[in-house]
C-alpha positions, 0 to 999 in steps of 0.5 A: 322440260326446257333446253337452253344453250349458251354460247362461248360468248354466254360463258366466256367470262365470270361474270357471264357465267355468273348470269349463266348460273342465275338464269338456270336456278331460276328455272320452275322446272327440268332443263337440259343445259347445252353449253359451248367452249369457254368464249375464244377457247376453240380458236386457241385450240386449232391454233395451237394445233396448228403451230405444233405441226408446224414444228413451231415451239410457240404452240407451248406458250398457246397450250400454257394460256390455254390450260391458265384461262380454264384455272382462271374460271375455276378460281374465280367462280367454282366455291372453295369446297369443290375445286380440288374435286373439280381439279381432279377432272379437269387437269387429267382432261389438260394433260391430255390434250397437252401430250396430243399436242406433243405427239402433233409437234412430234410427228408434224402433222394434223389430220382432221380426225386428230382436230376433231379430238383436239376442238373436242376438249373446249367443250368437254372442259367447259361442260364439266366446270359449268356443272360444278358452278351450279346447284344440282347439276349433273354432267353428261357427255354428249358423245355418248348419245349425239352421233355421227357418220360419213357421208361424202367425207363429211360428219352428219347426223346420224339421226336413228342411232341418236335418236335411239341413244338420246331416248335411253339415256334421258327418258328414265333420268330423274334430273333437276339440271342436267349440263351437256357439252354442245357441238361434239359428238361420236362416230359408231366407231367411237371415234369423235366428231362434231357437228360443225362450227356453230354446232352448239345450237345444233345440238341442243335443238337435236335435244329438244326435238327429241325429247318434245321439250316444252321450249328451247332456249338459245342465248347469245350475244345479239338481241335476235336476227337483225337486218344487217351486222350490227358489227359493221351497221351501226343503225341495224334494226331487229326483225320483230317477226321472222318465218322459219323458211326466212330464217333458215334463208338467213342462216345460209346466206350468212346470218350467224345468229342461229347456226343453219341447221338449227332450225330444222329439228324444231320446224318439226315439233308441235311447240318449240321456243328459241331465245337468244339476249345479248346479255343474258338479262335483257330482250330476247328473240324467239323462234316459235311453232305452235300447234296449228300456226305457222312457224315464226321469230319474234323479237320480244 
């Protein structure tokens, strides 16, 4: 069994989704697909929250580009024959999020449970159009199983409930594909969470750790750790071979490659890949543990 995650990058256009929808039916064998929003949809989301709270009646205008781009998507890629069935899932999950808005511009105010519930939707919605694009597919919602609690007011990993959860709900479950939504997760309470910005990754390493999956693939929009920005270095170079303690030294101080806690799951497990392709059908970075070696990156 493999995990692969795809950014919003990897799924920010028809076209990347096309190559999404490529790569994971042409896998040999069971893979857990770990998806994030729809590319720039998060932002739009706080944003939008963020404006209504401000009482700022352009939060409508936000809402309604919103609610047109996830309808572009579905209109572009999703065959004929199961939009008005996909419709029917995501336009409740609009409207929902459109009265959350409603209620914020009401009230004029945002605490950070009502962002944890608005960010949540990019997921949610992504997940499930990505789950009819691709044959076979089944959707489960990663706030059943990936949990959270407090600690020093802040959301982290409540490993033993997930672990438990994860385990009860996958060990049994006979799937070709199955699609999750990365980055939100629950609290015991129920309420919702997530893991972070970046949290997607995070998630699918939780995922594969758990399950000893046989590699854990993370696609995103640069070829690998590189020694500089290639946003801002022109000439920055791939690093060919990278421990983990050097990645995770990386991540802290700023690479955004992989997100920080990422790694962490993975530096635990006996055989493990990551990958990541700018374009989803060129080179690649892995990140490797292997029984009886050392953990490393190689970009390949």
């Amino acid at each position: 069994m493999k995990v692969l995650k795809f950014g919003g990058t990897s799924v920010g256009t028809v076209e990347s989704l096309r190559n999404v929808k490529s790569i994971v039916e042409g896998q040999e064998e069971p893979v857990i697909v770990v998806v994030s929003a729809l590319g720039g949809i998060t932002d739009q989301l706080i944003n939008t929250a963020r404006l209504a709270a401000q009482g700022d009646i352009s939060y409508l205008d936000n809402y309604a580009r919103i609610v047109e781009r996830h309808h572009q998507v579905i209109e572009g890629i999703v065959p004929q024959a199961l939009q008005l069935d996909l419709l029917s899932m995501v336009n409740p999950l609009l409207e929902e999020l459109g009265n959350i808005y409603r209620g914020i511009s009401l009230i004029k105010d945002l605490s950070d449970r009502t962002l944890d519930i608005v960010v949540s939707y990019g997921e949610r919605l992504s997940s499930v159009i990505i789950s009819k694009i691709i044959d076979g597919a089944i959707h489960l919602d990663s706030r059943n199983f990936i949990k959270t609690e407090k600690q020093w007011n802040k959301h982290v990993l409540d490993n033993d409930t997930t672990q438990r959860l994860v385990h009860g709900i996958f060990d049994d479950l006979k799937y070709d594909v199955v699609i999750v939504p990365g980055f939100i997760a629950s609290d015991n309470a129920g309420d919702v969470t997530n893991l972070g910005r970046g949290g997607s990754d995070y998630t699918a390493a939780i995922l594969a750790a758990a399950l000893d999956a046989k590699v854990l693939e993370i696609w995103t929009d640069v070829d690998g750790f590189m020694t500089a920005d290639p946003r801002v270095i022109s000439n920055a170079l791939i690093i060919d071979h990278l421990s983990f303690t050097e990645a995770m030294e990386l991540c802290n101080f700023g690479a955004k490659v992989i997100y920080p806690p990422t790694i962490y799951p993975v530096l635990h497990q006996e055989y493990l890949q990551s990958h990541g392709s700018r374009h989803l059908h060129q080179r690649a970075a892995s990140v490797a543990r292997r029984k009886g070696h050392q953990g490393y990156i190689v970009n390949q």
